[in-house]
Structure formats: structure tokens, C-alpha cells
N, C-alpha and C positions, 0 to 999 in steps of 0.2 A: 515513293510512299511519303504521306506530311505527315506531321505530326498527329493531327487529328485520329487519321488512319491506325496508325500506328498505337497510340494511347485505347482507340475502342478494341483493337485486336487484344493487344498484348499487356496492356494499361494493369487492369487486374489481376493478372497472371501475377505481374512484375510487384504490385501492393503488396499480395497475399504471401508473397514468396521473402520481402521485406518484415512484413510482418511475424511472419512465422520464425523468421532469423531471431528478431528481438526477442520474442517469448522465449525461445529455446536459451539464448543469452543469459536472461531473466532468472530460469529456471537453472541453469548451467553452474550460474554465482552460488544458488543458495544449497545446491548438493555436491557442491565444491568444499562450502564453507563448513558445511552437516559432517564432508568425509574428511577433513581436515582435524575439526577436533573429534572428533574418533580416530582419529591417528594419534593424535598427538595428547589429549585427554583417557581415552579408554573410556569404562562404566560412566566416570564422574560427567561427560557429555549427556546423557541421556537425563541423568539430577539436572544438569544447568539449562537442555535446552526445555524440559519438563516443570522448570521454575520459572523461567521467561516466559514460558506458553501459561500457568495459572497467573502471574503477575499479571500480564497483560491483559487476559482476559476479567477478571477480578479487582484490581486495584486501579490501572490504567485506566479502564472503564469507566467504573466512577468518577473517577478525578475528572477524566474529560467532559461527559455528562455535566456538572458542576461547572465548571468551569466556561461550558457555553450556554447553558442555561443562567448564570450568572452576568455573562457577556450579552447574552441578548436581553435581557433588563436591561441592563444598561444603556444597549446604543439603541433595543428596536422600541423598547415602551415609550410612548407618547407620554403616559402619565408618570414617567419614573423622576423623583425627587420631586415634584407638585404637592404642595400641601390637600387634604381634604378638609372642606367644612360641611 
């Protein structure tokens, strides 16, 4: 069997099966991390990861926002720093 062969049979099979490894990795780390400190935190886990998650969404947010709409002034406007008359 060549490669060719080989890759149209089993090719996909062999991606899908790669792929599906990572994700579950992926997801392995972050309910690892979640049962960790609920072992080791208790109640106070649900406060911190509860603060992270409105931080993030709320503060993070903007700052980013900002921060690329400031960035793209600067490098994408044609007219940025040009005087007007």
C-alpha cells in the first residue's frame, strides 16, 4: 500500500483522532486546574474564579477595545499626525 493510499483510507480517521486528543488535553488542564483549587481553596475558588470571569469580561474588555483602536490609529490611518488646512 503507498502512501497516497494509505493517507485517503486512514488519513482522516488518523487527523480526527489527533485532534480530538488535543481538545480533550485542552480541556483536561482547565478541570484539573478548577479541581485543584477546590481542593486546596474550598468556597474561596468560586469568589476568585467568579472575579476573574467579571474582570475579564468587564475591565479586560475595554482596556483591549482601547488599546487596538488606539493601535490602529496609529499604524492604519493614512491621515494620522497630518495637519488639516
Amino acid at each position: 500500500m503507498d502512501f497516497e493510499l494509505f493517507m485517503e483510507r486512514y488519513g482522516y480517521t488518523i487527523l480526527f483522532g489527533i485532534f480530538i486528543a488535543v481538545v480533550a488535553a485542552i480541556f483536561g488542564i482547565v478541570l484539573l486546574w478548577v479541581y485543584s483549587m477546590f481542593k486546596i481553596l474550598g468556597i474561596a475558588a468560586i469568589a476568585m474564579i467568579g472575579g476573574y470571569l467579571i474582570f475579564s469580561y468587564f475591565i479586560k474588555r475595554r482596556y483591549l477595545d482601547a488599546h487596538g483602536e488606539a493601535l490602529g490609529k496609529y499604524f492604519y490611518d493614512p491621515k494620522y499626525g497630518k495637519k488639516r488646512y
